[in-house]
N, C-alpha and C positions, 0 to 999 in steps of 0.2 A: 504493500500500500504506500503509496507517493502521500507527501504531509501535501496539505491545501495552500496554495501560496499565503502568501503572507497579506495581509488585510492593511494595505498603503495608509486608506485614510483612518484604519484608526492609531496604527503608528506617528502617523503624522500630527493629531489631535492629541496623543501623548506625550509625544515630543513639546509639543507646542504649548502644554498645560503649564507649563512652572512647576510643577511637583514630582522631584526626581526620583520620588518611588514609582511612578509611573513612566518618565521618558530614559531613566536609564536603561530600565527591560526592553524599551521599545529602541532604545539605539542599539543595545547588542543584537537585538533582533535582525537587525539590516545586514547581520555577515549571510544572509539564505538570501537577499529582495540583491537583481542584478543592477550593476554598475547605476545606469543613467538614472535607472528609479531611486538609488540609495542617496547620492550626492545631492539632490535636494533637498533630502531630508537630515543628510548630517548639517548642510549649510543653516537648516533650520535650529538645528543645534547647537549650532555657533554663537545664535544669538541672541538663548537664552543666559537670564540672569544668574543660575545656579554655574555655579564654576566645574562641578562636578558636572554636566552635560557639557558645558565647553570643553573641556578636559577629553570627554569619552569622545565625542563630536570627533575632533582633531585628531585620536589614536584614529578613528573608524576611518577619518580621511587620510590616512598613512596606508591604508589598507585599499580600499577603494580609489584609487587616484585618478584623476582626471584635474585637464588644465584648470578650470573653477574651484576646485580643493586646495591645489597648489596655491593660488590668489589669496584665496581664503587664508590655508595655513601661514601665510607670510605677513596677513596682516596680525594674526593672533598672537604670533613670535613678536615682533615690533609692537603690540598699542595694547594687547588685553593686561588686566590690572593686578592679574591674579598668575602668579610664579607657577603652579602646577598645571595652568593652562597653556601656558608659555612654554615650559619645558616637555610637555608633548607634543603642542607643532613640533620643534624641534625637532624631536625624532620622529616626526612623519616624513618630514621637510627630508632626511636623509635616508629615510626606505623611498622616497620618490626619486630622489636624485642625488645620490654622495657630490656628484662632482657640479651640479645646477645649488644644494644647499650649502656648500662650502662658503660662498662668501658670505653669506647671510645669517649663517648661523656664526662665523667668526667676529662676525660684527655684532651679533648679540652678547656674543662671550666675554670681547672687550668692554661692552656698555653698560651689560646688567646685571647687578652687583650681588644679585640674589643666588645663593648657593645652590641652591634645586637647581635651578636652568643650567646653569653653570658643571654641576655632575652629571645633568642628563645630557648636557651636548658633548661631555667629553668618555662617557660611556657610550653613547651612541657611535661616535667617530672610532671608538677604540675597537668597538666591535667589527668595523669595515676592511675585512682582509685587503681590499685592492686599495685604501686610501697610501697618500704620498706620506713616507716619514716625517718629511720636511714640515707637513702642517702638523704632526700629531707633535713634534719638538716645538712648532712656534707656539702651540695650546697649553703645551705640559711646562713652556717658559712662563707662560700669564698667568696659570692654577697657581702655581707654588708663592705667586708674590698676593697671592687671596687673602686675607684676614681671615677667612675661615677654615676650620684646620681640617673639615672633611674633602673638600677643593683641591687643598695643599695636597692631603693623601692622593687624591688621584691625578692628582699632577706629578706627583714623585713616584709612581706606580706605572706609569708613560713613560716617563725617562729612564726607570727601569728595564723596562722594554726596549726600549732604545739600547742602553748600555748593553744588552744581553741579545739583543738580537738583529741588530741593525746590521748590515752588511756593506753599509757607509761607513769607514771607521770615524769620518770629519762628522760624520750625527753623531756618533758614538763619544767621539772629543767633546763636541759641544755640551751634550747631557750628561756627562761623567762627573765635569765640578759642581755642576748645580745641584748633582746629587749630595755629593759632599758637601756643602755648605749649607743639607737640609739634615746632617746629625747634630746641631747646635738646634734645631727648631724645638718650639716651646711645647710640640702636641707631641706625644710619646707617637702616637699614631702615625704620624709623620716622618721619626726619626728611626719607624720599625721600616716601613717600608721605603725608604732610604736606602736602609745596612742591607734589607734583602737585595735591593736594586743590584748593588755594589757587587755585592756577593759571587753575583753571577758569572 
């Protein structure tokens, strides 16, 4: 027995209620409803109030892509208010396109100070076997001068990477001291995955 498709408008009217016990079920609902039909309805979700349908809205568009998702996610990255909405663009923005998100997500990394965004654009990036070392050293340069020591950690966990598996020895040069002059850092956490970095 085939399940009944999916019932658009009352997804839609869910989505669209304000009340996320209702439009969250109805956004995961959209991974079964096809492409053109779904993107209207996550854009709908874009632009509710609850941060938590922004949030889901934005994963769903990383999954569903098309050029209006795209638009969409880039404005979310850039102007929505809420750090957990922000930091899923993000990683939509790079299951669409590592190498179309790359400047835009780097331009967030320098601008927005908020630590969420800031760990999910550089776990996102770290997970992309084909990205260039060269940007994951320029990222893992900015984390580590962050004020916040869980940043720092995954800035000096990059560089570790680097040191230990770069096949650039001049990457390997450049992230070597930086690591070093993160076992005087004030976060134990920090100065652990350092000494591992090193180690390597």
């Amino acid at each position: 027995m085939s399940n009944p498709p999916p019932d658009l408008n009352r997804l839609r009217e869910a989505i669209g209620s304000g009340d996320p016990s209702r439009a969250l079920p109805a956004l995961a609902g959209l991974r079964e409803v096809p492409l053109d039909e779904a993107v209207p309805l996550l854009l709908l979700g874009l632009e509710q109030e609850e941060f938590m349908v922004r949030s889901l809205s934005c994963a769903g568009l990383g999954v569903k892509q098309s050029a209006a998702g795209w638009e969409a996610l880039v404005g979310a990255l850039q102007l929505d208010a809420d750090a957990n909405v922000r930091a899923e663009a993000a990683n939509s923005l790079v299951s669409h396109s590592l190498e179309r998100a790359w400047p835009l997500v780097r331009e967030a990394f320098a601008n927005d100070g908020q630590w969420l965004v800031r760990c999910s654009i550089l776990a996102a990036l770290a997970e992309q076997p084909e990205i260039p070392l060269a940007w994951l050293l320029e990222l893992a340069l900015m984390a580590i001068d962050d004020g916040d020591g869980t940043v720092r950690v995954g800035g000096a966990e990059i560089l570790g990477r680097l040191v230990q598996q770069s096949a650039d020895p001049e990457l390997a040069q450049q992230a070597r001291p930086a690591l070093q002059k993160l076992q005087a850092d004030s976060d134990h956490r920090v100065v652990a995955a350092a000494l591992n970095g090193l180690q390597g």
